[in-house]
KOLTORTI-866810 format. One line per 3 residues: number of its first residue (from 1); their letters; for each residue z, x, y of C-alpha. Coordinates in Angstrom, 3 decimals. Layout:
residues N
NUM> A> Z:X:Y | ...
//
This chain:
residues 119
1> XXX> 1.396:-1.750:23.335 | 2.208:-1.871:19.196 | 3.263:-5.353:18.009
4> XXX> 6.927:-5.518:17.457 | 7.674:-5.465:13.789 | 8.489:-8.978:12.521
7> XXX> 11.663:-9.143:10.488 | 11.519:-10.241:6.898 | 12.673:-13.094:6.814
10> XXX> 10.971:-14.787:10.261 | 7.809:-14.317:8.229 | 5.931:-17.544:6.240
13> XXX> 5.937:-17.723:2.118 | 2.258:-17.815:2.385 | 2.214:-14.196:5.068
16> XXX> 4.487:-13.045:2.640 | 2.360:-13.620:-0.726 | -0.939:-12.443:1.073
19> XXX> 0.548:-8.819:2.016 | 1.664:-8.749:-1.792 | -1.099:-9.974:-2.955
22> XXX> -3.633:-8.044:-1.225 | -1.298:-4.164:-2.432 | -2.555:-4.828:-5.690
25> XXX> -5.537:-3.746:-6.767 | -6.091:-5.661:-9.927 | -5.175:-8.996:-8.491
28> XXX> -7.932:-8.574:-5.794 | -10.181:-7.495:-7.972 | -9.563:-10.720:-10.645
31> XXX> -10.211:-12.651:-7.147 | -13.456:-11.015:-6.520 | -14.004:-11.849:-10.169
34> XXX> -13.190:-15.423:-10.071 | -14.436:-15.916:-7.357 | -18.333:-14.147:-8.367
37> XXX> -18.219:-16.103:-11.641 | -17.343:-19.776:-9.328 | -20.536:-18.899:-6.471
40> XXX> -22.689:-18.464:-9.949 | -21.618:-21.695:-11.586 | -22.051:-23.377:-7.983
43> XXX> -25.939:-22.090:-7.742 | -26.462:-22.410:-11.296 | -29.555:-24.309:-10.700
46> XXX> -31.193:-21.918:-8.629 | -29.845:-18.948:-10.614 | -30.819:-19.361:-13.774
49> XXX> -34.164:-17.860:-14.278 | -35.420:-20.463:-17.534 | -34.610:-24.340:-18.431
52> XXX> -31.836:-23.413:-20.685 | -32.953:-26.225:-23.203 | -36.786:-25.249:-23.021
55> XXX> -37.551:-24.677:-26.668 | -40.194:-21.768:-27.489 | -40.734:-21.888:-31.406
58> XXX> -42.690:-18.641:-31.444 | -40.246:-16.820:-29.391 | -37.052:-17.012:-31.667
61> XXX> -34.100:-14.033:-31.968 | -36.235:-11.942:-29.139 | -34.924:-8.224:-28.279
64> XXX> -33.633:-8.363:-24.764 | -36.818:-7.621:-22.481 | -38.101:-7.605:-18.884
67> XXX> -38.803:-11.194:-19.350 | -35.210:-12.493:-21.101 | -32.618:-9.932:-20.388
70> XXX> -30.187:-11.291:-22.851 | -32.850:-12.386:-25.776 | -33.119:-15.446:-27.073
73> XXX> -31.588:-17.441:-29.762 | -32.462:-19.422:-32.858 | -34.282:-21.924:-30.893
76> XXX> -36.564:-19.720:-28.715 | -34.108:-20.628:-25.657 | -32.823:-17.987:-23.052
79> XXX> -29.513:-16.568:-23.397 | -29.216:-15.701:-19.927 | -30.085:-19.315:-18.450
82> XXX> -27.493:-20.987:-21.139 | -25.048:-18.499:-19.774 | -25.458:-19.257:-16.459
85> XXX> -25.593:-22.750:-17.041 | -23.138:-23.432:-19.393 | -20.528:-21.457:-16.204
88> XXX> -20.897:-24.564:-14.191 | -18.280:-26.243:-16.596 | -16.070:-23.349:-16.198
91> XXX> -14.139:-24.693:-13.225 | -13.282:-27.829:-14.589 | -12.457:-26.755:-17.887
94> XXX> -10.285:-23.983:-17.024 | -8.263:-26.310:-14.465 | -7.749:-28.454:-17.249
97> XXX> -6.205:-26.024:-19.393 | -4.550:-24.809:-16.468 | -2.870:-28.048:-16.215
100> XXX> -2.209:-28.558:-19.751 | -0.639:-25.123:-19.678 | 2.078:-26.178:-16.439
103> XXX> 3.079:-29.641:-17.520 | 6.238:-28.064:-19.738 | 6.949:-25.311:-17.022
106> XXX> 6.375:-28.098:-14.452 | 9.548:-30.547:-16.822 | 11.440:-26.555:-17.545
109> XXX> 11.360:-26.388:-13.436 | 12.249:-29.616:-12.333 | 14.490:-31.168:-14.945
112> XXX> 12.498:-34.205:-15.732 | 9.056:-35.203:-17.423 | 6.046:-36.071:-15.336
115> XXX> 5.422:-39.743:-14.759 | 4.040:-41.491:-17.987 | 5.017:-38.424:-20.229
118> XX> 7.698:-39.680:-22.963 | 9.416:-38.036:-25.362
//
């Protein structure tokens, strides 16, 4: 027997947002996105396929090749490995911004300033 349709309204925010969400395209595939560059900077360790500060003198401004994919820069270190690496800070510094970004949306929204904030 076919589930009887649920009105609008008797439905949650959050069952609401997720059958939104999930119609478009491009905001499922910023989530895939986000979430592919978040499992990289979580196994950056294991990922990365150099020490990203190993210096190699004789091996400076390399061509991408089978053995660095993305070259190398002034210092003989791998591109690829700093890449990786450096995405590990991602999280945090994008939250940050994040946050930085809602404080005057969050004092627009509510009518007041967050605790400590003066004007």
């Amino acid at each position: 027997m076919a589930q009887d349709a649920v009105p609008y309204g008797a439905r949650s925010p959050l069952s609401v947002f997720w059958s939104r969400f999930r119609r478009n395209r491009l905001a499922v595939a910023a989530l895939a996105f986000l979430a592919a560059i978040h499992l990289v900077a979580v196994t950056a360790d294991v990922l990365a396929p150099y020490d990203p500060s190993a210096l190699d003198l004789l091996n400076q401004f390399a061509s991408p090749s089978t053995a660095n994919l993305l070259g190398t820069d002034e210092s003989g270190r791998d591109v690829l490995s700093r890449l990786i690496v450096g995405a590990y800070f991602l999280p945090g510094e994008a939250g940050s911004v994040a946050l930085s970004f809602a404080r005057p949306g969050y004092s627009k929204f509510t009518g007041r300033l967050p605790a400590g904030q003066v004007t």
